[in-house]
Backbone as JSON, one array per atom type, in Angstrom:
{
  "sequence": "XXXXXXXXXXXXXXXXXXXXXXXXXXXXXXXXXXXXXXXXXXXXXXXXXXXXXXXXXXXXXXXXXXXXXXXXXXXXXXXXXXXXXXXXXXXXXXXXXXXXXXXXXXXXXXXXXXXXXXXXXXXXXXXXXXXXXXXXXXXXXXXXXXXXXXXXXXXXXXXXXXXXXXXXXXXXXXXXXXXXXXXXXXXXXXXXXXXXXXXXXXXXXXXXXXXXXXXXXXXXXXXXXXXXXXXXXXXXXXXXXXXXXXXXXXXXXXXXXX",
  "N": [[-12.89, -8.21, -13.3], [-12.83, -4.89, -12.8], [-11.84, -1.43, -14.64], [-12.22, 1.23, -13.63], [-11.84, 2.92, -11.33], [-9.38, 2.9, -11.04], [-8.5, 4.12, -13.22], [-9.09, 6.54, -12.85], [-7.63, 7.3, -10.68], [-4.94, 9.53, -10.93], [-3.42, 11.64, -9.85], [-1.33, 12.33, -7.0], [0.71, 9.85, -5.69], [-0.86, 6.58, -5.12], [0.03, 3.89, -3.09], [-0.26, 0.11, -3.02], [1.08, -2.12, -0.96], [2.61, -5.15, -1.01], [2.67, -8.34, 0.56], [3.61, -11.76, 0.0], [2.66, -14.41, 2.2], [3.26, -17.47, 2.72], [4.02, -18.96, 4.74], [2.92, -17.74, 6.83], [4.44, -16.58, 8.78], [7.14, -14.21, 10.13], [10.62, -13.54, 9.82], [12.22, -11.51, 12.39], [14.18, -9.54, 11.48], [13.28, -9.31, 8.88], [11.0, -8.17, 9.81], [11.7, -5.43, 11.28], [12.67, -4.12, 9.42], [10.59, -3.99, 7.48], [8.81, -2.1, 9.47], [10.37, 0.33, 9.72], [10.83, 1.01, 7.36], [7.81, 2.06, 6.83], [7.47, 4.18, 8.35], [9.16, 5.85, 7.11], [8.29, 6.07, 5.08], [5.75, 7.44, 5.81], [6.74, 9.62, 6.73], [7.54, 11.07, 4.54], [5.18, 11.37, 2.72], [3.9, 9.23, 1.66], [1.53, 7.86, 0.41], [0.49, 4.29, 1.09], [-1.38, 1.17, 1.56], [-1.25, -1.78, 3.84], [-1.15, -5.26, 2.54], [-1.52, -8.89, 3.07], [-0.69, -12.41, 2.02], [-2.09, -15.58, 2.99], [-2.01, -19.4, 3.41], [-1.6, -19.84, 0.11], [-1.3, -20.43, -3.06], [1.4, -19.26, -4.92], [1.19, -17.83, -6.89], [-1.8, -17.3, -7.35], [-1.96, -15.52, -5.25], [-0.52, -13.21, -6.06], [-1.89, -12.76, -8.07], [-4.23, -11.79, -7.05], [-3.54, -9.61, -5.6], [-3.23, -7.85, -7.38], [-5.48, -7.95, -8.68], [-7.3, -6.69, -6.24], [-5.85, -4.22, -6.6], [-5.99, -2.61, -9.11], [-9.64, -2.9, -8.64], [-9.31, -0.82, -6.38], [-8.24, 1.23, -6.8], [-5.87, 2.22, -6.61], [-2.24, 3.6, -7.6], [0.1, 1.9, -7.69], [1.61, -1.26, -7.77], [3.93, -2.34, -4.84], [5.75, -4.84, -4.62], [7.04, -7.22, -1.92], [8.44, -9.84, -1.06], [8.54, -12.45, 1.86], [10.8, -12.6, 3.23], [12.54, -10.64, 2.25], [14.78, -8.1, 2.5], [15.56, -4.4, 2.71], [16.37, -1.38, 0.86], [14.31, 1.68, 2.41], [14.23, 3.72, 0.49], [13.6, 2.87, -1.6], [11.34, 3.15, -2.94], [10.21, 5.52, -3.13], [12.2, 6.86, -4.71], [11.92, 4.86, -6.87], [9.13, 5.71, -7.72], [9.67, 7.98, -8.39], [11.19, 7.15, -11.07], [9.52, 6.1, -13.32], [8.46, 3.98, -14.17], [7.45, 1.1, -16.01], [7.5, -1.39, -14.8], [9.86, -2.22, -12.09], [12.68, -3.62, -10.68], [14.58, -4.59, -8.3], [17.95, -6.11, -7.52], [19.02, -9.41, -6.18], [20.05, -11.98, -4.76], [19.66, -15.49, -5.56], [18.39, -17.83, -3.06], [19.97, -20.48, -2.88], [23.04, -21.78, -3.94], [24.45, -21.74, -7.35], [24.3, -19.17, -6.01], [22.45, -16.75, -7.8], [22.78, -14.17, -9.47], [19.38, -12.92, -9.46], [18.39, -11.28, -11.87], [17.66, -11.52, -15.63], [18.96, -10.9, -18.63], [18.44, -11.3, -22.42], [20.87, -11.54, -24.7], [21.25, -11.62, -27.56], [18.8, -10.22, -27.68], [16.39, -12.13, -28.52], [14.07, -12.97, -26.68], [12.26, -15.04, -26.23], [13.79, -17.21, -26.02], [13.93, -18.92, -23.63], [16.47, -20.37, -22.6], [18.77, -18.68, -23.67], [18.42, -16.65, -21.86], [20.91, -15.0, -19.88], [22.09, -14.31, -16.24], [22.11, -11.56, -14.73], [25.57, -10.46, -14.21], [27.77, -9.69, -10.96], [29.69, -7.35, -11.54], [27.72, -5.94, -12.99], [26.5, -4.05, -11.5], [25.38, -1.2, -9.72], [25.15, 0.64, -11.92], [23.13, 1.99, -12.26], [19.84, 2.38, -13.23], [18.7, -0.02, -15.66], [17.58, -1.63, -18.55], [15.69, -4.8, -18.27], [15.55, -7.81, -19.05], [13.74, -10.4, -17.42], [13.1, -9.9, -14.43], [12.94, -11.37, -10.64], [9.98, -11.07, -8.56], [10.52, -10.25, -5.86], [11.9, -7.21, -4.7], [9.77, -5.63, -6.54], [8.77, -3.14, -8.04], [5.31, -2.33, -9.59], [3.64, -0.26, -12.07], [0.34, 0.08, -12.28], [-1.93, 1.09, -13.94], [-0.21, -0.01, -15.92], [-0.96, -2.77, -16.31], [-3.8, -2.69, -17.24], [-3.2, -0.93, -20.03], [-3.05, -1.63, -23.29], [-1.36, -3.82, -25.42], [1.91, -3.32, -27.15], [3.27, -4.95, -29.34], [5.89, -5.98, -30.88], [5.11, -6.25, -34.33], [6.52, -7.95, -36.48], [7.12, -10.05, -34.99], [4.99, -11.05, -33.1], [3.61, -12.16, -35.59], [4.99, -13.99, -36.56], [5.01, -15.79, -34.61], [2.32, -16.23, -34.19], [0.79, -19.08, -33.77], [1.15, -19.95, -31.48], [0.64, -18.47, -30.18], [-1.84, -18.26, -26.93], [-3.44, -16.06, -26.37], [-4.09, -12.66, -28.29], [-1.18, -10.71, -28.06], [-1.1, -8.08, -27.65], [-3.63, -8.13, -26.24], [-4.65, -6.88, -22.69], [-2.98, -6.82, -19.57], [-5.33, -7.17, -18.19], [-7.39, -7.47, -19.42], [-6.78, -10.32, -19.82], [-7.32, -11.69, -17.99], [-9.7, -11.37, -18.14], [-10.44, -13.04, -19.51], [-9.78, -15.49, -18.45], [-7.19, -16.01, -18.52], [-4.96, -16.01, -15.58], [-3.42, -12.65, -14.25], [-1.02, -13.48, -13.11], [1.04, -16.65, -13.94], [1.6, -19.66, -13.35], [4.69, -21.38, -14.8], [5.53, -24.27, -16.85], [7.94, -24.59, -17.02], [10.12, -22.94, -14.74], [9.46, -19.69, -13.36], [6.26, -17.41, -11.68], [6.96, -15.04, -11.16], [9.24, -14.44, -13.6], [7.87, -15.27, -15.73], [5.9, -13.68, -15.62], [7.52, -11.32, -16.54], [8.29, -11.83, -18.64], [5.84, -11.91, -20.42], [5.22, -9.52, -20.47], [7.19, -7.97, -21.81], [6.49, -9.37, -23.82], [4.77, -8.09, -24.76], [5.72, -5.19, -25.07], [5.91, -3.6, -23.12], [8.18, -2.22, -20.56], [11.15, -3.67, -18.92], [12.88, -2.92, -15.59], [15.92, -3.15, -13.77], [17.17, -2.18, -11.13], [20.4, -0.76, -10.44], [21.6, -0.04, -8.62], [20.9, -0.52, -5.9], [19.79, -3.42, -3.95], [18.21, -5.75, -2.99], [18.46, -7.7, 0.13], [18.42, -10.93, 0.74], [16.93, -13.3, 3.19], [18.25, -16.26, 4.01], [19.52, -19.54, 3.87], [23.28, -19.54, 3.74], [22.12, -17.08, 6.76], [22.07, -14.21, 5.92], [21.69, -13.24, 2.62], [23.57, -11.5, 0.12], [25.17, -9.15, -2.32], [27.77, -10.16, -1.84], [27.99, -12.79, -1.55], [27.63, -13.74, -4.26], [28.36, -15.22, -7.55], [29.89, -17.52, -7.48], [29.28, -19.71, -9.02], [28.3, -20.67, -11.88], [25.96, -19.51, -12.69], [26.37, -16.94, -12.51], [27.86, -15.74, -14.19], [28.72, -15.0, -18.08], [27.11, -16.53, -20.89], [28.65, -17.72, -22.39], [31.16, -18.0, -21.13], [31.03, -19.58, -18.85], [32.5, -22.67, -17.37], [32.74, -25.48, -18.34], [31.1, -28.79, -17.84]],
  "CA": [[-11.99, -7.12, -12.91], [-12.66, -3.67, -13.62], [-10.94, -0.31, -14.38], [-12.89, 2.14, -13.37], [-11.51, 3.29, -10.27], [-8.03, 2.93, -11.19], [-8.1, 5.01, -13.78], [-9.29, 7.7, -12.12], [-6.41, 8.16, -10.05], [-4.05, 10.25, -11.98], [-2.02, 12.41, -8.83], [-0.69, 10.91, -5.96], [0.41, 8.0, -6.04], [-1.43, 5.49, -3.83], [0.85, 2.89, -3.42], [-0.38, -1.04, -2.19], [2.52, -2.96, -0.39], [2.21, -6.69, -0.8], [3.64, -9.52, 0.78], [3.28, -12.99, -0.06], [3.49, -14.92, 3.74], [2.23, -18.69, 2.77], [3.91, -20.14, 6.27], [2.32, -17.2, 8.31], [5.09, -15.9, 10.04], [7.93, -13.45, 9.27], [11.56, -13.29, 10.57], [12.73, -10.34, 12.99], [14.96, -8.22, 10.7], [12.15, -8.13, 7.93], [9.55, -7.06, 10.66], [12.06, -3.87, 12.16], [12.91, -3.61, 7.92], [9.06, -3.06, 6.69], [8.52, -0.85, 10.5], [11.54, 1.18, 9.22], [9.91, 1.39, 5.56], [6.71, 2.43, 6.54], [7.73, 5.29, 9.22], [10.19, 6.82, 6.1], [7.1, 7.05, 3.66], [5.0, 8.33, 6.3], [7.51, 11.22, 6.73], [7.19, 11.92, 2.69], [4.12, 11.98, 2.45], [3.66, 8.65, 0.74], [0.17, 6.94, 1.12], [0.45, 3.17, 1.23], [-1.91, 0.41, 1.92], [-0.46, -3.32, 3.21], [-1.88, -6.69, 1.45], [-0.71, -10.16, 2.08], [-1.78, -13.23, 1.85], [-1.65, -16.67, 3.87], [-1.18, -20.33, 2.54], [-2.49, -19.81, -0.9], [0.19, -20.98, -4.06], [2.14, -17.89, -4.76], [0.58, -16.91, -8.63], [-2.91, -17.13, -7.29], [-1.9, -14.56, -4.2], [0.2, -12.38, -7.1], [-2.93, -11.92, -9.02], [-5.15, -11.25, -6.24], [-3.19, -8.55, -5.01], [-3.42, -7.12, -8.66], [-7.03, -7.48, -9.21], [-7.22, -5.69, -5.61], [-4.74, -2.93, -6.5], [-6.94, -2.51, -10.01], [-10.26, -2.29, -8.05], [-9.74, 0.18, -5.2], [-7.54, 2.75, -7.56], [-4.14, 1.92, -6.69], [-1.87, 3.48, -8.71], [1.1, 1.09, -7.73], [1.8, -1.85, -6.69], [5.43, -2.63, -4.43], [5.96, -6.38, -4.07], [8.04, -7.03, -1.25], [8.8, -10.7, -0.13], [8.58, -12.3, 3.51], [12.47, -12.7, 3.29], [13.39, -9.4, 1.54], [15.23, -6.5, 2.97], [15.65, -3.21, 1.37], [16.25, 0.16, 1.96], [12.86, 2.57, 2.4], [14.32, 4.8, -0.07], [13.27, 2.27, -2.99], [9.83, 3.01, -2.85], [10.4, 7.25, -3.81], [13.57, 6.53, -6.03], [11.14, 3.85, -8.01], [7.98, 6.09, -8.55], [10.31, 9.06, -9.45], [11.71, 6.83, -12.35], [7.98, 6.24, -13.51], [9.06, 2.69, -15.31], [5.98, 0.24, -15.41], [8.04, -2.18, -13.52], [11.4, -2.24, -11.42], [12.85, -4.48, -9.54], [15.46, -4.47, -7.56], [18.64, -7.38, -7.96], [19.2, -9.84, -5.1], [20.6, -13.17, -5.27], [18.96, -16.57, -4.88], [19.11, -18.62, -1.36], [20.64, -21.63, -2.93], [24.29, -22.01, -4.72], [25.11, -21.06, -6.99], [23.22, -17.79, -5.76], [23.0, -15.91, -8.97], [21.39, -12.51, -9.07], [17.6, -13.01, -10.25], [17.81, -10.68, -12.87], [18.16, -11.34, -16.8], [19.32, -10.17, -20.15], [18.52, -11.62, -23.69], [22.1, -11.1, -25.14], [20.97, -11.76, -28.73], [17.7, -9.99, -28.45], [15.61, -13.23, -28.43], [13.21, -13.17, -25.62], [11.78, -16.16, -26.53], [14.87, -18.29, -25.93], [15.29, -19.36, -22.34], [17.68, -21.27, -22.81], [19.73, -18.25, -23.96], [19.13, -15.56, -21.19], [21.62, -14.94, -18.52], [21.95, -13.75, -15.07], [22.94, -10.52, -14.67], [27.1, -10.38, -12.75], [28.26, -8.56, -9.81], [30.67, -6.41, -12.6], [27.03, -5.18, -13.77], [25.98, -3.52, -10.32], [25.9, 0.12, -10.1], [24.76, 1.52, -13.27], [21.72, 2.74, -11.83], [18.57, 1.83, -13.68], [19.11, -0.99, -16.84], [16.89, -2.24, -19.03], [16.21, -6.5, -18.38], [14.28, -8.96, -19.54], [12.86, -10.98, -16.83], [13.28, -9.72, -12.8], [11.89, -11.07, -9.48], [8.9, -9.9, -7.93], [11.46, -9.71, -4.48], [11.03, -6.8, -4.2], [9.51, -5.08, -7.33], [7.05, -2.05, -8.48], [4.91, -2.48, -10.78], [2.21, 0.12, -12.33], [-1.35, -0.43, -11.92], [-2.31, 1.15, -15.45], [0.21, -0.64, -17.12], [-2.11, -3.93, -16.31], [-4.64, -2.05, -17.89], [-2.85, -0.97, -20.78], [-3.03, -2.93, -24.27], [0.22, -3.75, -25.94], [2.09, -2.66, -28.65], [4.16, -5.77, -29.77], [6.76, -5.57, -32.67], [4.47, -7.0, -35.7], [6.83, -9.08, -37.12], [7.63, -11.17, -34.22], [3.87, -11.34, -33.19], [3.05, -13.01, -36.93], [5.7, -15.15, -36.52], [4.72, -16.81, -33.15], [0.55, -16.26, -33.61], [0.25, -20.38, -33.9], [1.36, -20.85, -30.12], [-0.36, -17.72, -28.17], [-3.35, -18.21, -26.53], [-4.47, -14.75, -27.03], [-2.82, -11.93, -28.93], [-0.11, -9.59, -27.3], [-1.9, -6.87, -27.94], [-4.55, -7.64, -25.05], [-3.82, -6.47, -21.78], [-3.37, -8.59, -18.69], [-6.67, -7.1, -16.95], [-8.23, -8.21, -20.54], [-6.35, -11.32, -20.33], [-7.45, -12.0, -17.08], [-10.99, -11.86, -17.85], [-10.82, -13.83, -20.14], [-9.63, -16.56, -18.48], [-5.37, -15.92, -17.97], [-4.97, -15.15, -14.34], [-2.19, -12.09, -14.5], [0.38, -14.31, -12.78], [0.57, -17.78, -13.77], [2.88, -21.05, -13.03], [4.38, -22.04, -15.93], [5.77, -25.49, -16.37], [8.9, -24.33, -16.25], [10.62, -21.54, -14.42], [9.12, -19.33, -12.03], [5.85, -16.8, -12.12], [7.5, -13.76, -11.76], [9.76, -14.37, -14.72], [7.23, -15.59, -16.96], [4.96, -12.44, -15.79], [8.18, -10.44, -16.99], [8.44, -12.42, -20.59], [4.24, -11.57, -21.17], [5.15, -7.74, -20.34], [8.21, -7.53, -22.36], [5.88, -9.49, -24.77], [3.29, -6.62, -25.22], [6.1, -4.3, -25.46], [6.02, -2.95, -21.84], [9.64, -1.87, -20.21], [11.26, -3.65, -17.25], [14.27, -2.47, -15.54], [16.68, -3.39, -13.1], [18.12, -0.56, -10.16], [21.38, -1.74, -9.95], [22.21, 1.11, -7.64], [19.84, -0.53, -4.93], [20.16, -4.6, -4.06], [17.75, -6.45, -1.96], [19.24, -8.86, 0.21], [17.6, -12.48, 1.22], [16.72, -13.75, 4.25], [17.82, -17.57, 3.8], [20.65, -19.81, 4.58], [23.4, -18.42, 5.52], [20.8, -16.11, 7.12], [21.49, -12.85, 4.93], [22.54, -13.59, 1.6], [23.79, -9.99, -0.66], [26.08, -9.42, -3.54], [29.12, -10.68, -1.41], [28.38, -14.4, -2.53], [27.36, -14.02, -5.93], [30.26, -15.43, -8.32], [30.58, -18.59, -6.63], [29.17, -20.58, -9.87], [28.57, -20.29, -13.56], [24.61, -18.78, -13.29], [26.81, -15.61, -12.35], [29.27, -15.89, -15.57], [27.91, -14.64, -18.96], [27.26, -17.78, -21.1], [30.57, -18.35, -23.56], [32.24, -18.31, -19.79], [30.83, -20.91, -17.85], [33.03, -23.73, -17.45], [32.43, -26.99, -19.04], [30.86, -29.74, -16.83]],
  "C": [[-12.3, -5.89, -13.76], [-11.71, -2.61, -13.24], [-11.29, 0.81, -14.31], [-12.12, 3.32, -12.46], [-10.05, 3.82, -10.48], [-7.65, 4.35, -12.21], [-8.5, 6.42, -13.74], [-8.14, 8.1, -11.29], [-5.32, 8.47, -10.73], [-3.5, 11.25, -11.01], [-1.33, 12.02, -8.14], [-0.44, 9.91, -5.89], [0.26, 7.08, -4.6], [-1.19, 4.06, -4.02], [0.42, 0.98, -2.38], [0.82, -1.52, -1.94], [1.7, -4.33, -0.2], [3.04, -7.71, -0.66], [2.76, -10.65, 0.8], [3.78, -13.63, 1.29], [3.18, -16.14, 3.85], [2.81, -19.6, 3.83], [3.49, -19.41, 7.45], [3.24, -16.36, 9.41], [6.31, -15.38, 8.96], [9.6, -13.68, 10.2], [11.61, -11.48, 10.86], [13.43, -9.59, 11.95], [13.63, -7.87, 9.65], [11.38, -7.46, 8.61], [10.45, -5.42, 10.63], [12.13, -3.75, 10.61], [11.6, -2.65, 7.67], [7.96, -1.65, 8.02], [8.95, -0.02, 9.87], [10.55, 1.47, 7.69], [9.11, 2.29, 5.67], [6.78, 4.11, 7.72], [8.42, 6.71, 8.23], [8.82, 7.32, 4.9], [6.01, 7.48, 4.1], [5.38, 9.7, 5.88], [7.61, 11.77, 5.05], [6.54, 11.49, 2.01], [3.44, 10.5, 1.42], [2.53, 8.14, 1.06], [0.48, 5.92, 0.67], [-0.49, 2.35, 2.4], [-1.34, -1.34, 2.44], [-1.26, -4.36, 2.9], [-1.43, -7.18, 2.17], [-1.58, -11.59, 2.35], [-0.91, -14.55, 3.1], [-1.42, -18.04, 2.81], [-2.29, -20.37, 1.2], [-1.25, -19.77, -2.19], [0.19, -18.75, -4.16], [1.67, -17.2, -6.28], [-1.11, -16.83, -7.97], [-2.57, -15.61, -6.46], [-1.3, -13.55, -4.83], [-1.11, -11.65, -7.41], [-4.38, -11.62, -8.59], [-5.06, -9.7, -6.02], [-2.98, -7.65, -6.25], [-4.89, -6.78, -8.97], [-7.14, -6.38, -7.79], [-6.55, -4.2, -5.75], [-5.87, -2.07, -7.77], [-8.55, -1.86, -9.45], [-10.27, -1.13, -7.33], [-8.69, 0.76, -5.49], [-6.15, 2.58, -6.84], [-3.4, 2.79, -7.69], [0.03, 2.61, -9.08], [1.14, -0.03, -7.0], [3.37, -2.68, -6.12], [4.92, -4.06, -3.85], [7.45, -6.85, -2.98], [7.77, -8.84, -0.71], [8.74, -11.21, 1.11], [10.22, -12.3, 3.9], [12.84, -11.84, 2.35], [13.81, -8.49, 2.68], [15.77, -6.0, 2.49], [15.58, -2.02, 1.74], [15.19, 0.75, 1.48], [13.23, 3.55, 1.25], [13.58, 4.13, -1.95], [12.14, 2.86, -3.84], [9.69, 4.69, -3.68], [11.07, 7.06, -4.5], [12.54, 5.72, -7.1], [10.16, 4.75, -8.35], [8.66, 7.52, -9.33], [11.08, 8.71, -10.71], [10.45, 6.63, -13.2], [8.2, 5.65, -14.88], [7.3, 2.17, -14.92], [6.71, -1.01, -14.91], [9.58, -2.38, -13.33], [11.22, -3.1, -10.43], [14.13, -4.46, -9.05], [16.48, -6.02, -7.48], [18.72, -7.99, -6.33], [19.46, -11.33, -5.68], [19.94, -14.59, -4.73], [19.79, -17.21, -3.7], [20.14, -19.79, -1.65], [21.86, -21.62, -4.07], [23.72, -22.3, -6.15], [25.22, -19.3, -6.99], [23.63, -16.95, -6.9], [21.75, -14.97, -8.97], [20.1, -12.58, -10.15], [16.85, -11.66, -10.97], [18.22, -10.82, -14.14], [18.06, -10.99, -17.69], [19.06, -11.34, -21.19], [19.95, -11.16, -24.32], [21.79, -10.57, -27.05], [19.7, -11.26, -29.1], [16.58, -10.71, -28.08], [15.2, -13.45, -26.68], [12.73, -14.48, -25.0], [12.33, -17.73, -26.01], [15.56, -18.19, -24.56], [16.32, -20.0, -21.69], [19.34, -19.75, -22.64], [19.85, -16.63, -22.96], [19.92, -15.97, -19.92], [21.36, -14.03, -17.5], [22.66, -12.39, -15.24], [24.27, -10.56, -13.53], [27.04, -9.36, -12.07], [28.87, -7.26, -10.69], [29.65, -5.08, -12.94], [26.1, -4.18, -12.6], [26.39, -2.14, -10.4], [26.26, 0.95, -11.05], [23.51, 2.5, -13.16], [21.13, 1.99, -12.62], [19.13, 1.33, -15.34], [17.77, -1.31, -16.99], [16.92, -3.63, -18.49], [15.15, -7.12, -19.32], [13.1, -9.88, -18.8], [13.51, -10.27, -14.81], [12.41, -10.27, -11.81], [11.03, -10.67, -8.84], [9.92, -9.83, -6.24], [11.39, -8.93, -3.89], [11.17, -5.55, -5.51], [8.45, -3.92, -7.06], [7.0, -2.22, -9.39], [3.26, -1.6, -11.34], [0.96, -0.18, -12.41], [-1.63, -0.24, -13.59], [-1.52, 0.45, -16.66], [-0.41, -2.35, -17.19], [-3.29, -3.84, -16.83], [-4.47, -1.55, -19.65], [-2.73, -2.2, -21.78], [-1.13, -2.59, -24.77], [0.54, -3.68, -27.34], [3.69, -3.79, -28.86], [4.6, -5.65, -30.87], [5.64, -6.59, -33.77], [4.9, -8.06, -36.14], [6.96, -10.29, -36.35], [6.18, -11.91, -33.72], [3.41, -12.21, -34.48], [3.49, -14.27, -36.55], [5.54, -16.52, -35.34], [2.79, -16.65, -32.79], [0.41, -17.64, -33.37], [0.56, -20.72, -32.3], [1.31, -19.75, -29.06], [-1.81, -17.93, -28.13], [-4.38, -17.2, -27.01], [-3.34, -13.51, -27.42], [-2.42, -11.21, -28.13], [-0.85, -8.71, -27.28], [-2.91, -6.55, -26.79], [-3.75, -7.5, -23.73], [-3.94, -7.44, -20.66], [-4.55, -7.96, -18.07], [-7.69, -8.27, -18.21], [-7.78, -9.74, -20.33], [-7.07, -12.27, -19.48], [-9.19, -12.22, -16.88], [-11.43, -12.65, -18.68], [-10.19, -15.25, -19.94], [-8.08, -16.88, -18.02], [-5.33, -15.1, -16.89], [-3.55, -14.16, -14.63], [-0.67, -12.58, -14.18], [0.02, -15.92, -12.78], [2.02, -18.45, -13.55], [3.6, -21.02, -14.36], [5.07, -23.15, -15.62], [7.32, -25.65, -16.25], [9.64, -23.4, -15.81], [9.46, -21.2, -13.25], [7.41, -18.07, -12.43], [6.1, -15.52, -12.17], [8.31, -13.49, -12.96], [9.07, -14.49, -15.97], [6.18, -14.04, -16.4], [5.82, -11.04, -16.77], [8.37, -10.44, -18.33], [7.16, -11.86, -20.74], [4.34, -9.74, -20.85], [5.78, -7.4, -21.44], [7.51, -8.01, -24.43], [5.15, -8.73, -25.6], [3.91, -5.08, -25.28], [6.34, -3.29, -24.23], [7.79, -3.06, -21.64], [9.75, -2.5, -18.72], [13.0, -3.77, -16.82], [14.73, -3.26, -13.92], [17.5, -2.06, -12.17], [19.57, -1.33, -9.7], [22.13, -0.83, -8.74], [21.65, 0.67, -6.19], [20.08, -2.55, -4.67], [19.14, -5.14, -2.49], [18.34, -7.64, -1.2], [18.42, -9.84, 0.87], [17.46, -13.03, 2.32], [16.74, -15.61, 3.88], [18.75, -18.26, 4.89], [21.83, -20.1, 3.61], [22.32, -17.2, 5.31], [21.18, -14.95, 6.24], [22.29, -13.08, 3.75], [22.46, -12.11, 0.7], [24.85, -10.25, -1.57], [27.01, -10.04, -3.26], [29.02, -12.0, -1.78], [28.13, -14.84, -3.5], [29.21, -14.43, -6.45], [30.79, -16.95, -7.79], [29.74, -19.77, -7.71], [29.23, -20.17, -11.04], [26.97, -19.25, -13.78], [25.24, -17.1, -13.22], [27.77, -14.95, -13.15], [27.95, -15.7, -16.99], [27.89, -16.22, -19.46], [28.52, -18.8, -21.43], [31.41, -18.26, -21.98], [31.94, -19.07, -18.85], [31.64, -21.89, -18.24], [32.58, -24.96, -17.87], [31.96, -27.73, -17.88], [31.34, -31.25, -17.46]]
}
């Protein structure tokens, strides 16, 4: 993977759209959704390319559509889901905040649907044990700092995959015996050396762990709480209205005992 190309584009922003589709087919509302999308960033002026992929695990097809975005000068790339919907305005609202990645909150398909975005309370990154979900209460702040967000439906800078990182020192010392390679390299570097930019891990998900190795290297990732993707599952559209209906949606000290 090189960066040649990429970093040449420095005006416009030439934005890839990528959807992961590994059963091939899409439901009706996302189709008229990403029509609707792509008609609104015609009309201002946005250039966008679409990606996606077929049955191929979902971190390999992540970090395809990265090395592609990297090659052929991208300078963003919007991850959009086959079961997301979202309003077209995300896409201008996100590059005019000019974060190196946003994502947008939305709540998982299965009970007890808690919004797939979280906070470190204490700081500690490290400790997933100890982050929580972000609540309904915390909606409509506009743009928040998090810790780990969904790729659902995220943006995420091209050059900041390119970019090396600037990890706090002390915490880097303290944890050199159990990284692979230091914070400091970037994921294109990481990637050629062997760490695809999105990986599995053994436990959790790869967009969250792509959000811990950003937040690792000192990169910023935020949350639009002004904005809320909603899910295509079952029941068929799931949105903030059924968050709250367990404890992943309660800070920690308030979850109920089991």
């Amino acid at each position: 993977m090189t960066e040649t190309k990429a970093l040449k584009e420095t005006k416009a922003p030439k934005v890839l759209v990528f959807m992961p589709n590994y059963e091939e087919k899409m439901d009706r509302r996302v189709v008229m959704n990403r029509l609707g999308m792509v008609r609104q960033w015609e009309r201002m002026g946005i250039a966008t390319d679409d990606a996606s992929s077929g049955r191929i695990f979902i971190q390999f097809a992540r970090t395809d559509a990265c090395h592609l975005a990297v090659e052929r000068g991208y300078t963003h790339i919007l991850m959009l889901d086959d079961d997301a919907v979202a309003d077209a305005d995300i896409l201008p609202r996100w590059l005019a905040f000019d974060k190196d990645i946003i994502g947008a909150p939305y709540v998982g398909r299965t009970p007890p649907y808690p919004i797939c975005a979280k906070v470190a309370p204490d700081g500690n990154i490290h400790d997933a044990q100890g982050l929580r979900n972000l609540r309904p209460d915390e909606m409509g702040q506009g743009l928040i700092p998090v810790d780990t967000i969904g790729t659902h439906a995220m943006l995420v800078k091209v050059d900041m995959l390119m970019r090396r990182g600037t990890p706090d020192p002390d915490d880097a010392a303290r944890r050199s015996e159990v990284l692979d390679l230091d914070d400091e390299a970037s994921f294109v570097e990481e990637h050629n050396e062997g760490k695809p930019i999105f990986v599995m891990p053994k436990r959790g998900t790869e967009d969250m762990y792509f959000c811990y190795r950003a937040r690792r290297k000192g990169f910023g990732v935020y949350c639009d709480t002004d904005r809320f993707a909603r899910h295509i599952g079952s029941p068929p559209m799931l949105g903030i209205e059924v968050c709250g209906r367990g404890t992943s949606c309660q800070p920690r000290s308030e979850a109920p005992s089991t």
